[in-house]
N, C-alpha and C positions, 0 to 999 in steps of 0.2 A: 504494500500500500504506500502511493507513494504521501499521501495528504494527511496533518496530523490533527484534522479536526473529526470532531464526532458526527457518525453519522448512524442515521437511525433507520430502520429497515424495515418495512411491515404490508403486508398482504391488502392489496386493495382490492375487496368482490367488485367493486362498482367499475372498475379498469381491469379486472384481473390480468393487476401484474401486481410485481412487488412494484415497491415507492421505498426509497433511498431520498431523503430529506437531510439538509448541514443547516442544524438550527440559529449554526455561529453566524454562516451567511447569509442574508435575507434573501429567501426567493429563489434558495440556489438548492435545486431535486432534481430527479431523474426516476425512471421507471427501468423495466426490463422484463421479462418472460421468465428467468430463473434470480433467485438470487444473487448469484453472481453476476449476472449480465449487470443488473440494477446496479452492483458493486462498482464495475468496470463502468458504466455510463456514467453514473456520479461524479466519479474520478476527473474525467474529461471536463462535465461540468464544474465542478472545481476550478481547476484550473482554468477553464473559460473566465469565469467569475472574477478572479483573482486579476485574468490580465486586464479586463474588460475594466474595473474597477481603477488597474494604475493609467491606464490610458485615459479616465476620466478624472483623474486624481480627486479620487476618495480612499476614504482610508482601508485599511484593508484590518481588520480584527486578527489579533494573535490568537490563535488557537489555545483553550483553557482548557482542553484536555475532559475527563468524564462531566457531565452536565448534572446537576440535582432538581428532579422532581420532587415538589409535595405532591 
């Protein structure tokens, strides 16, 4: 993996696919047919995100590693 932010993973019946959501970045998910595809798409999207973001110079959030739910 190359990206050290959290990414969350979960079965959508309504798309059936999975959804690969990065809470850190706003608006930045991806889908896929198996899990890992989801994995592997995200990934890409990341990185999109990141460069799309220095290109428009905004800031870009450090990765804070596991996230806490109440």
């Amino acid at each position: 993996m190359s990206s050290k932010y959290e990414i969350i993973i979960y079965w959508s019946q309504e798309d059936q696919a999975f959804i690969a959501e990065v809470p850190e970045l706003s608006g930045c998910m991806a889908d896929g047919k198996t899990y890992q595809e989801a994995v592997a798409n995200v990934e890409i999207i990341i990185k999109e995100w990141i460069e799309t973001a220095t290109e428009l110079g905004r800031p870009i959030p450090e990765p804070r590693g596991r996230l806490l739910f109440a």
